[in-house]
DRENDO-1510 file (C-alpha; in Angstrom, 1 decimal, always signed):
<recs>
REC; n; res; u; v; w
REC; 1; UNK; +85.7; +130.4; +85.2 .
REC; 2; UNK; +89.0; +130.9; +83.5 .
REC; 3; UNK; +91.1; +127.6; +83.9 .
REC; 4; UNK; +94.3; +127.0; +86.2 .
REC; 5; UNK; +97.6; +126.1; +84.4 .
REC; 6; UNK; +99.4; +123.6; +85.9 .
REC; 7; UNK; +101.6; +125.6; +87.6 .
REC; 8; UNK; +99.7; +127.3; +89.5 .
REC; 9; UNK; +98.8; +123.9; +91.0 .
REC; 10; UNK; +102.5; +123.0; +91.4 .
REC; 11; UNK; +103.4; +126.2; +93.3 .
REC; 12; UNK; +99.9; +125.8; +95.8 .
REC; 13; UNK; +101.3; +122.3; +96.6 .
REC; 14; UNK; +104.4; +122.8; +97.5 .
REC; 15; UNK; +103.5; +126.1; +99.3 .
REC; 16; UNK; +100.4; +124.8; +101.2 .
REC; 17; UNK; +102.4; +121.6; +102.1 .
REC; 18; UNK; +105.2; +123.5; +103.2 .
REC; 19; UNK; +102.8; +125.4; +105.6 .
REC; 20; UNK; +100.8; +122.4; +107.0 .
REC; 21; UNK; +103.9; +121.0; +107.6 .
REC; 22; UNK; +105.6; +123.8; +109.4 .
REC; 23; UNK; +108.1; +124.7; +107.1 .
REC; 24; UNK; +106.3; +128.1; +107.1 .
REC; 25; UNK; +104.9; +128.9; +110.7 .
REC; 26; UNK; +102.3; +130.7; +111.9 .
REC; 27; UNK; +102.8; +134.5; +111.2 .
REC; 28; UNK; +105.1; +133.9; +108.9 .
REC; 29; UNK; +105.5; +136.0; +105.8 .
REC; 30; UNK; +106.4; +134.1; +102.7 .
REC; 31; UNK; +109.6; +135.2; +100.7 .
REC; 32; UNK; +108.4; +138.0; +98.0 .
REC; 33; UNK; +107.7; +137.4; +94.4 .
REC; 34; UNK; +111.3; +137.9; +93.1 .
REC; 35; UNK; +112.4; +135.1; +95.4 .
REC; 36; UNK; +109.2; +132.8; +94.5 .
REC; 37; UNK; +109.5; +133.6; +91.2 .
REC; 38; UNK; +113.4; +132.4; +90.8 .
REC; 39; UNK; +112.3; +129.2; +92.8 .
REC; 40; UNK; +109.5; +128.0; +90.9 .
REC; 41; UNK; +110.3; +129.5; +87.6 .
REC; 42; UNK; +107.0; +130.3; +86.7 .
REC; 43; UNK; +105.0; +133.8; +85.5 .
REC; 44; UNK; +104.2; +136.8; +88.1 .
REC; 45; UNK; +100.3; +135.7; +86.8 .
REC; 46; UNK; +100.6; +131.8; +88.2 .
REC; 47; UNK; +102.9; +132.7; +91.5 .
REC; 48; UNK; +99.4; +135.1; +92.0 .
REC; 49; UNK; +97.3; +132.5; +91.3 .
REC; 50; UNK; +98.5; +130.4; +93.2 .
REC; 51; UNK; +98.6; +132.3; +96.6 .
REC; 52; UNK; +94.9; +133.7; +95.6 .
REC; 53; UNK; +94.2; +129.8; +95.7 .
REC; 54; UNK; +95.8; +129.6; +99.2 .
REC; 55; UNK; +94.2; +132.6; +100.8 .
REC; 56; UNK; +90.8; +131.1; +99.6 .
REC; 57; UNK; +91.4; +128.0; +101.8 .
REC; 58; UNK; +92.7; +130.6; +104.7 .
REC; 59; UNK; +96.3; +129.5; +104.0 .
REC; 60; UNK; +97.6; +132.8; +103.9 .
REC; 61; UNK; +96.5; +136.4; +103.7 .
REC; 62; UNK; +98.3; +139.3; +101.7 .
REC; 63; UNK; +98.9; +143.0; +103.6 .
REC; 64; UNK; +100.2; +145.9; +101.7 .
REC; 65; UNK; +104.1; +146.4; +103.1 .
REC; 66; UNK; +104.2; +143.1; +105.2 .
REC; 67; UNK; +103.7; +140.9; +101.9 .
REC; 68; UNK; +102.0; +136.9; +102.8 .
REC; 69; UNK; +101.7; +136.1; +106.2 .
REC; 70; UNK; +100.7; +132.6; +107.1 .
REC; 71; UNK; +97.3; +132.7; +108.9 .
REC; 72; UNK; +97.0; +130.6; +112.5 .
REC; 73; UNK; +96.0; +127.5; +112.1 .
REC; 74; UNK; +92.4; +128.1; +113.5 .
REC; 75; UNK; +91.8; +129.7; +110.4 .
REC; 76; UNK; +92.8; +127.0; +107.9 .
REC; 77; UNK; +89.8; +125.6; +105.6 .
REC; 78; UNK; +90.6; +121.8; +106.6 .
REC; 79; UNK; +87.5; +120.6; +105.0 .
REC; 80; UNK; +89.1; +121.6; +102.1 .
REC; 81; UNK; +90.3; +118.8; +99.8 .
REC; 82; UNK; +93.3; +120.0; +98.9 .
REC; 83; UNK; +94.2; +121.0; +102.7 .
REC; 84; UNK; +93.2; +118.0; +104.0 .
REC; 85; UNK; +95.4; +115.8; +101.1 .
REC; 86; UNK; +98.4; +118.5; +102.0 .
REC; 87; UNK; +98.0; +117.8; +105.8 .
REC; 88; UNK; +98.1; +113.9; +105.4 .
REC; 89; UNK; +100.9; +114.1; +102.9 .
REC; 90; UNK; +102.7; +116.2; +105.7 .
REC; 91; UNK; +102.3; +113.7; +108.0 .
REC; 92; UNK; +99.8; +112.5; +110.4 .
REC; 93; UNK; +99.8; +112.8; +114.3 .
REC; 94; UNK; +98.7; +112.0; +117.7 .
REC; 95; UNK; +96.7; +115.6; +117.1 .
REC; 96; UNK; +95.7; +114.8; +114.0 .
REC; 97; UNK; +94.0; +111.6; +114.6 .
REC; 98; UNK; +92.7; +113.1; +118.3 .
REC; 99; UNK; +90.4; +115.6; +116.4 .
REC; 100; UNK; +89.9; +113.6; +113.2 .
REC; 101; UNK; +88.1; +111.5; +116.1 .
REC; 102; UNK; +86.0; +114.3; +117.8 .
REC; 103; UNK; +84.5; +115.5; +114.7 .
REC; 104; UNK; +83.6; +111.4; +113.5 .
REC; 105; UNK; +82.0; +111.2; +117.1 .
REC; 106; UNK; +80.1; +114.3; +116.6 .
REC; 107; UNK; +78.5; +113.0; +113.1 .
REC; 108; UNK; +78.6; +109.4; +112.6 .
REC; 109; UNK; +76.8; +108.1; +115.7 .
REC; 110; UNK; +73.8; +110.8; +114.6 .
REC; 111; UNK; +74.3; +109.5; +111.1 .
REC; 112; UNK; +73.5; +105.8; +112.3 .
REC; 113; UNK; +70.7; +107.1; +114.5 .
REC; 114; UNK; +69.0; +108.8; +111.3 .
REC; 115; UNK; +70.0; +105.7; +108.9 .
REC; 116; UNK; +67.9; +103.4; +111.2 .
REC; 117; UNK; +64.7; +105.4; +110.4 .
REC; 118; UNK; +65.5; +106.0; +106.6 .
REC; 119; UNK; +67.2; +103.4; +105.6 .
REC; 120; UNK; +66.7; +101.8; +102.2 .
REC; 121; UNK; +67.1; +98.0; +101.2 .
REC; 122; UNK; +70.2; +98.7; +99.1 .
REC; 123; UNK; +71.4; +100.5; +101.9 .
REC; 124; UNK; +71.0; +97.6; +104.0 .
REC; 125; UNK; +72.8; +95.7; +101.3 .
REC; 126; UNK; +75.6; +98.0; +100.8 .
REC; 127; UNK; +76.4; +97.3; +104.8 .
REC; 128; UNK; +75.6; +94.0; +105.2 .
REC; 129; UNK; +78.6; +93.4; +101.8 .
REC; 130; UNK; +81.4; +95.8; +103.9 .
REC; 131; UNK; +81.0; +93.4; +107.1 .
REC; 132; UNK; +81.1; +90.4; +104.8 .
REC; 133; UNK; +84.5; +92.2; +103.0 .
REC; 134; UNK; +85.9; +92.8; +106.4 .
REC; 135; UNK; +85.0; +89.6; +107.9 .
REC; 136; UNK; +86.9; +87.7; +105.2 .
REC; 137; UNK; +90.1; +90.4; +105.5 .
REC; 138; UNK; +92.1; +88.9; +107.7 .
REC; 139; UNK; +95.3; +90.5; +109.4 .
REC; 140; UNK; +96.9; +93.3; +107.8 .
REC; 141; UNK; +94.9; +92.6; +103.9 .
REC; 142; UNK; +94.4; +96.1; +102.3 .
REC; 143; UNK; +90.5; +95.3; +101.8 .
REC; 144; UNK; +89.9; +95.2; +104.8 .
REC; 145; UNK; +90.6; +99.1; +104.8 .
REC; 146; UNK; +89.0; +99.4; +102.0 .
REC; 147; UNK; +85.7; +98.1; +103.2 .
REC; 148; UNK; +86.1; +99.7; +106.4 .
REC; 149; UNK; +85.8; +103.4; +104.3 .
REC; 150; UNK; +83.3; +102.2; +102.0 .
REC; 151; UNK; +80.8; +101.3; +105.3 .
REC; 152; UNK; +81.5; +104.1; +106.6 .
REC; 153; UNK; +81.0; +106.5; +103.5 .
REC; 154; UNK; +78.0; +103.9; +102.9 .
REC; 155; UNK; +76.5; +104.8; +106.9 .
REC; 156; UNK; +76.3; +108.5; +106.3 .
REC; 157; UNK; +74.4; +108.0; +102.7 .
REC; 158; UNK; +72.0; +105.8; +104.3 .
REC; 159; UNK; +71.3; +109.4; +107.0 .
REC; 160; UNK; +69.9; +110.5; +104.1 .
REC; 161; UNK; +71.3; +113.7; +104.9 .
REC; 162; UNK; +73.2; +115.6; +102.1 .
REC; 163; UNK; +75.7; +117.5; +104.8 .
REC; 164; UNK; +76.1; +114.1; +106.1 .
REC; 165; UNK; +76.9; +112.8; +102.7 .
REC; 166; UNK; +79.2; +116.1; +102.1 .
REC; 167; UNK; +81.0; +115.5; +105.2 .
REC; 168; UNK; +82.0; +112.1; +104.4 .
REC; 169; UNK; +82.8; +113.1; +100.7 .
REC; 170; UNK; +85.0; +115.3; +101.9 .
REC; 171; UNK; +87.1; +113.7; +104.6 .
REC; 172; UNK; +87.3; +110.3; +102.7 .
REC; 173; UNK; +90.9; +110.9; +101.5 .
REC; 174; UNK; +91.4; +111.3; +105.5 .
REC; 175; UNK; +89.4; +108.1; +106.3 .
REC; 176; UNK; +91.1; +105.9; +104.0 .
REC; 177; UNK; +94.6; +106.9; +105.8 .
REC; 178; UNK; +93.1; +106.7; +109.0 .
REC; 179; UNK; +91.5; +103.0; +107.9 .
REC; 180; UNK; +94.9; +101.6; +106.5 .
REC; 181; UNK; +96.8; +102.4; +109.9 .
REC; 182; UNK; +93.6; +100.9; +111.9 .
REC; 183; UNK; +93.4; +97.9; +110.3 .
REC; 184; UNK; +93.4; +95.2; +113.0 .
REC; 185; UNK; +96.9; +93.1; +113.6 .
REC; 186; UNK; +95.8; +89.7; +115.4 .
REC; 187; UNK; +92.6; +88.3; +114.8 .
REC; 188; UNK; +90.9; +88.9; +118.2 .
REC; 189; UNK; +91.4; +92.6; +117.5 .
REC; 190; UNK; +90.1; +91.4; +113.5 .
REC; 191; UNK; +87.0; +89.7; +115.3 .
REC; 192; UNK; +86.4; +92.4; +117.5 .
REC; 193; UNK; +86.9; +95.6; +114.4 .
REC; 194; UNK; +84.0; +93.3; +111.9 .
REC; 195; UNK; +81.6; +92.2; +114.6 .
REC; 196; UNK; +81.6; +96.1; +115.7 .
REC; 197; UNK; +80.5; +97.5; +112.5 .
REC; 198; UNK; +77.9; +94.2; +111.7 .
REC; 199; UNK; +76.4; +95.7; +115.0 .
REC; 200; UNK; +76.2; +98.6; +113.6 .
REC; 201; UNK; +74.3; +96.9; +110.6 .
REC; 202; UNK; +72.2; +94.6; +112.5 .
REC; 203; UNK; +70.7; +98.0; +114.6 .
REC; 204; UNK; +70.4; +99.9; +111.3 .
REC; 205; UNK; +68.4; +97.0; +109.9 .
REC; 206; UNK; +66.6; +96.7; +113.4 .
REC; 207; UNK; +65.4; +100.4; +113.2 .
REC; 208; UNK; +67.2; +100.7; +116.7 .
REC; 209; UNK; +68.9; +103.9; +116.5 .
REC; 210; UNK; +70.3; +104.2; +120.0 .
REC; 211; UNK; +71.6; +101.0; +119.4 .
REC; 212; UNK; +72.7; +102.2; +116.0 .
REC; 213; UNK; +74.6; +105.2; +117.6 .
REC; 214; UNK; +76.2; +103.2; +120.2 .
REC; 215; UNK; +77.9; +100.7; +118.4 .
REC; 216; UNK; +78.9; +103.5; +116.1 .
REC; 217; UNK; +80.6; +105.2; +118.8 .
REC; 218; UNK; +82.5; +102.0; +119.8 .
REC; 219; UNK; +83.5; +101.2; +116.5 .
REC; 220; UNK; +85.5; +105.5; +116.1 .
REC; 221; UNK; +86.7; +104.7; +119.1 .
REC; 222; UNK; +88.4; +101.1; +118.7 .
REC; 223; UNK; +89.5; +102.7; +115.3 .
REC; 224; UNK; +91.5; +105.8; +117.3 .
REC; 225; UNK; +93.0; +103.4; +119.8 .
REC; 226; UNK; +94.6; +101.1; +116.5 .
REC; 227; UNK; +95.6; +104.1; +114.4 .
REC; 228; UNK; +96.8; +106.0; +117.3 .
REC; 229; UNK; +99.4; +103.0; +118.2 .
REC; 230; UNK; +100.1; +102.4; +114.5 .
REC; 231; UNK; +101.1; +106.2; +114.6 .
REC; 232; UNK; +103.4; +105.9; +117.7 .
REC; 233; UNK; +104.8; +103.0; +116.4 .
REC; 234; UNK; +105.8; +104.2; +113.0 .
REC; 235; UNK; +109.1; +106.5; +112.3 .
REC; 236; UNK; +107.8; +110.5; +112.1 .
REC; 237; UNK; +107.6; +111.0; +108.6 .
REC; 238; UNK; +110.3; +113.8; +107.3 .
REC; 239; UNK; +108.5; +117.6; +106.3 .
REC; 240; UNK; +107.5; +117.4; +102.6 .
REC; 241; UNK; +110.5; +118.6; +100.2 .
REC; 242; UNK; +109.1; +122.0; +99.0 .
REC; 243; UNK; +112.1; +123.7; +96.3 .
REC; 244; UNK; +111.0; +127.2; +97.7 .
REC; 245; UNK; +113.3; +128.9; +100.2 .
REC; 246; UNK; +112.8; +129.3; +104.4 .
REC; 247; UNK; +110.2; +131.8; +105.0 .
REC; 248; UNK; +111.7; +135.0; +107.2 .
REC; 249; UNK; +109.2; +135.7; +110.5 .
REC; 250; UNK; +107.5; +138.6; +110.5 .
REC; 251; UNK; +108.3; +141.7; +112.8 .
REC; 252; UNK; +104.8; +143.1; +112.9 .
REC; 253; UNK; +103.2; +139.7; +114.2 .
REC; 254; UNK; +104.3; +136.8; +115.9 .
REC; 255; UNK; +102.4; +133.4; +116.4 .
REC; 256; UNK; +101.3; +132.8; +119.8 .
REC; 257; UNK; +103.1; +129.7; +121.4 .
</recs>
């Protein structure tokens, strides 16, 4: 596989972060190479590179006399790394956090249901250490985050399923946002966030997987409820500076509202 120059990278940065950010809408056609190529000052061979990279992650698509339209967002690879690192560098929402949610409540309860029967003794160990980290965390301490992710990433290993494992791999850069703006701000709320996830443990080591699932379910769901006020509370980030001029809308397709 022939290796990516650095520029290349540059330009599907600041391209793909313009359009998870809005900067380029749906439908949209991006300006055409002339106008890319003055604003990044790179070669005809990187600017193609580059937008080859982001109609492999369903960024974009090419059309012979429209030029690069930017796909609906239905079609966007977001368990793609670099996607998913674009879309939190964007800026993080309500939305955002609301299906970041659905898709933890689809797998993790299931994951904690499967880790109860095939659990392993480190396994145990590796949960039983988060809860201790996050016990001793108190208010706003980056560890706690920190051991909040590592359970979590821990839970789905002990599944001992590998798209389990994948899943988690992939939307850890996701997690560890999500974990920073739930940590817990008084210490009921701290009491409440540690004791969840030692439940979780305790089922898991009990080889009680409803119980397992449950407390899993509780613990996504206390998370959503901090990170979602941590979210309204915050100022709205501004769209990601991207030194590439507005997009024009296309005249052959428009977005749907």
């Amino acid at each position: 596989m022939p290796r990516r120059s650095p520029g290349h990278a540059r330009v599907a940065r600041a391209l793909g972060t313009g359009i998870v950010a809005g900067r380029y809408r749906e439908g949209d056609v991006l300006p055409g190479e002339p106008v890319l190529l003055s604003a990044f000052g790179v070669s005809r061979t990187v600017l193609r590179e580059a937008i080859k990279t982001l109609s492999g992650k369903g960024l974009v698509e090419a059309r012979t006399r429209v030029g690069t339209r930017v796909r609906e967002r239905s079609a966007w690879n977001l368990f793609d790394r670099d996607v998913l690192a674009w879309t939190i560098e964007a800026g993080i929402d309500a939305r955002f956090l609301s299906e970041l949610a659905e898709i933890r409540l689809a797998i993790e309860p299931a994951a904690a249901a499967l880790a109860a029967a095939r659990r392993s003794k480190a396994d145990l160990d590796t949960l039983d250490a988060c809860v201790v980290a996050m016990r001793e965390a108190k208010g706003l301490d980056p560890a706690f985050a920190r051991a909040d992710l590592a359970f979590h990433l821990a839970l789905a290993d002990a599944s001992g399923n590998l798209f389990m494992h994948s899943v988690g791999a992939v939307t850890e850069a996701a997690l560890d946002v999500l974990f920073h703006l739930s940590r817990p701000t008084d210490p009921q709320a701290h009491d409440v966030a540690w004791r969840t996830h030692a439940a979780i443990a305790a089922a898991i080591r009990a080889g009680d997987a409803a119980a397992a699932a449950r407390a899993t379910e509780a613990a996504v769901r206390d998370g959503l409820k901090n990170s979602a006020t941590a979210v309204e509370r915050a100022p709205k980030p501004p769209y990601p500076k991207v030194s590439a001029p507005c997009a024009r809308r296309s005249p052959a397709r428009r977005s749907p509202q």
